[in-house]
C-alpha positions in Angstrom: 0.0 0.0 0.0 1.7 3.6 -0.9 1.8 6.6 1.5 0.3 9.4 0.3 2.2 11.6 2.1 6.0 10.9 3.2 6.4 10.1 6.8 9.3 13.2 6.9 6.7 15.7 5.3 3.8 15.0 7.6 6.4 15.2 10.5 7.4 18.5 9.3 3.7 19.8 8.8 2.7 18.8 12.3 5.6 20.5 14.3 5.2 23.3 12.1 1.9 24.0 14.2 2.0 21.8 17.1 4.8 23.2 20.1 3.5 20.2 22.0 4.3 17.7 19.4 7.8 19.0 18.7 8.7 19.1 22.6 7.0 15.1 22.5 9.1 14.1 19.8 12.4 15.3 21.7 11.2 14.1 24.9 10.7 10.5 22.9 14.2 10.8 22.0 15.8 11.5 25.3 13.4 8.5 27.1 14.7 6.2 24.0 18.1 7.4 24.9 18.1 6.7 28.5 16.4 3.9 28.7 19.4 2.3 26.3 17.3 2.4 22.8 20.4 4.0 21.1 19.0 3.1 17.6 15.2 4.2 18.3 16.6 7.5 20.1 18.8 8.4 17.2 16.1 8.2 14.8 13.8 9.6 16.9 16.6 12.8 17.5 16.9 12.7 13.8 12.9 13.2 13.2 13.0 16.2 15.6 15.9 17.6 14.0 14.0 17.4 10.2 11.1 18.5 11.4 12.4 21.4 13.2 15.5 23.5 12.8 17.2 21.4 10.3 20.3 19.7 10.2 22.0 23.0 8.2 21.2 25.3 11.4 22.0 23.1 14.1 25.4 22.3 11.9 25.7 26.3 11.8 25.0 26.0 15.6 27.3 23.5 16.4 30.7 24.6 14.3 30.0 21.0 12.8 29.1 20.0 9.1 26.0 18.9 8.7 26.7 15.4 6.9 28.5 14.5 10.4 25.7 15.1 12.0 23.5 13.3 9.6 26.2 10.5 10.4 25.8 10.6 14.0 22.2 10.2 14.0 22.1 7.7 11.3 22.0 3.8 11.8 25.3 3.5 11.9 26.4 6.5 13.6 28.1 5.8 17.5 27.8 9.6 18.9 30.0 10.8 21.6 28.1 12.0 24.7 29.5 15.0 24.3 27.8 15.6 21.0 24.7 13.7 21.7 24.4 16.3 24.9 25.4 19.5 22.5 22.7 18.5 19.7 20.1 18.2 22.6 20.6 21.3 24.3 20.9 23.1 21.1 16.9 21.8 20.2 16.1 22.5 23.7 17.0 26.2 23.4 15.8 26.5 19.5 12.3 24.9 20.6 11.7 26.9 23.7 11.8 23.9 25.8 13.4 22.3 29.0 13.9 19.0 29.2 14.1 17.2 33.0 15.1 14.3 34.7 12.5 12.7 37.8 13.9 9.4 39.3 11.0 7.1 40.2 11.2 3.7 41.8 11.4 1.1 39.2 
């Protein structure tokens, strides 16, 4: 069955007019993240990245080219935590959001 729509483009088109959505999707990404889902957090981080700032202005952002962070996030990429952490606070700040940490009993 074909999409009529690709899954990128109706990303894009939500967090275009949905603040909570795009502050959902990072949130996803951080949960994935620290919860060990390296893979699902990185495409989830990738997602937010498309369908918000982009990877050009976060590159701009981030003194980094925007193919290595393309890398990073992609199936095969193995990011430091020093760039995983930059690349996060970076969408915090250009999304007007603040991610935070609760500890609850497992």
């Amino acid at each position: 069955m074909a999409l009529t729509r690709a899954f990128k483009e109706t990303v894009k088109a939500r967090a275009d007019v949905d603040a909570a959505f795009r502050a959902a999707l990072l949130s996803e990404a951080v949960e994935l993240l620290l919860t060990g889902d390296l893979e699902g957090g990185k495409l989830v981080l990738r997602d937010t990245i498309n369908a918000t700032i982009g990877f050009e202005d976060l590159a701009a952002q981030l003194g980094k080219s925007p193919k290595s962070l393309m890398r990073m996030v992609g199936p095969a990429g193995n990011p430091t935590a020093e760039n995983l952490f930059a690349v996060i606070s970076h969408l915090q700040d250009a999304m007007g959001v603040q991610l935070s940490v609760h500890s609850a009993a497992a």
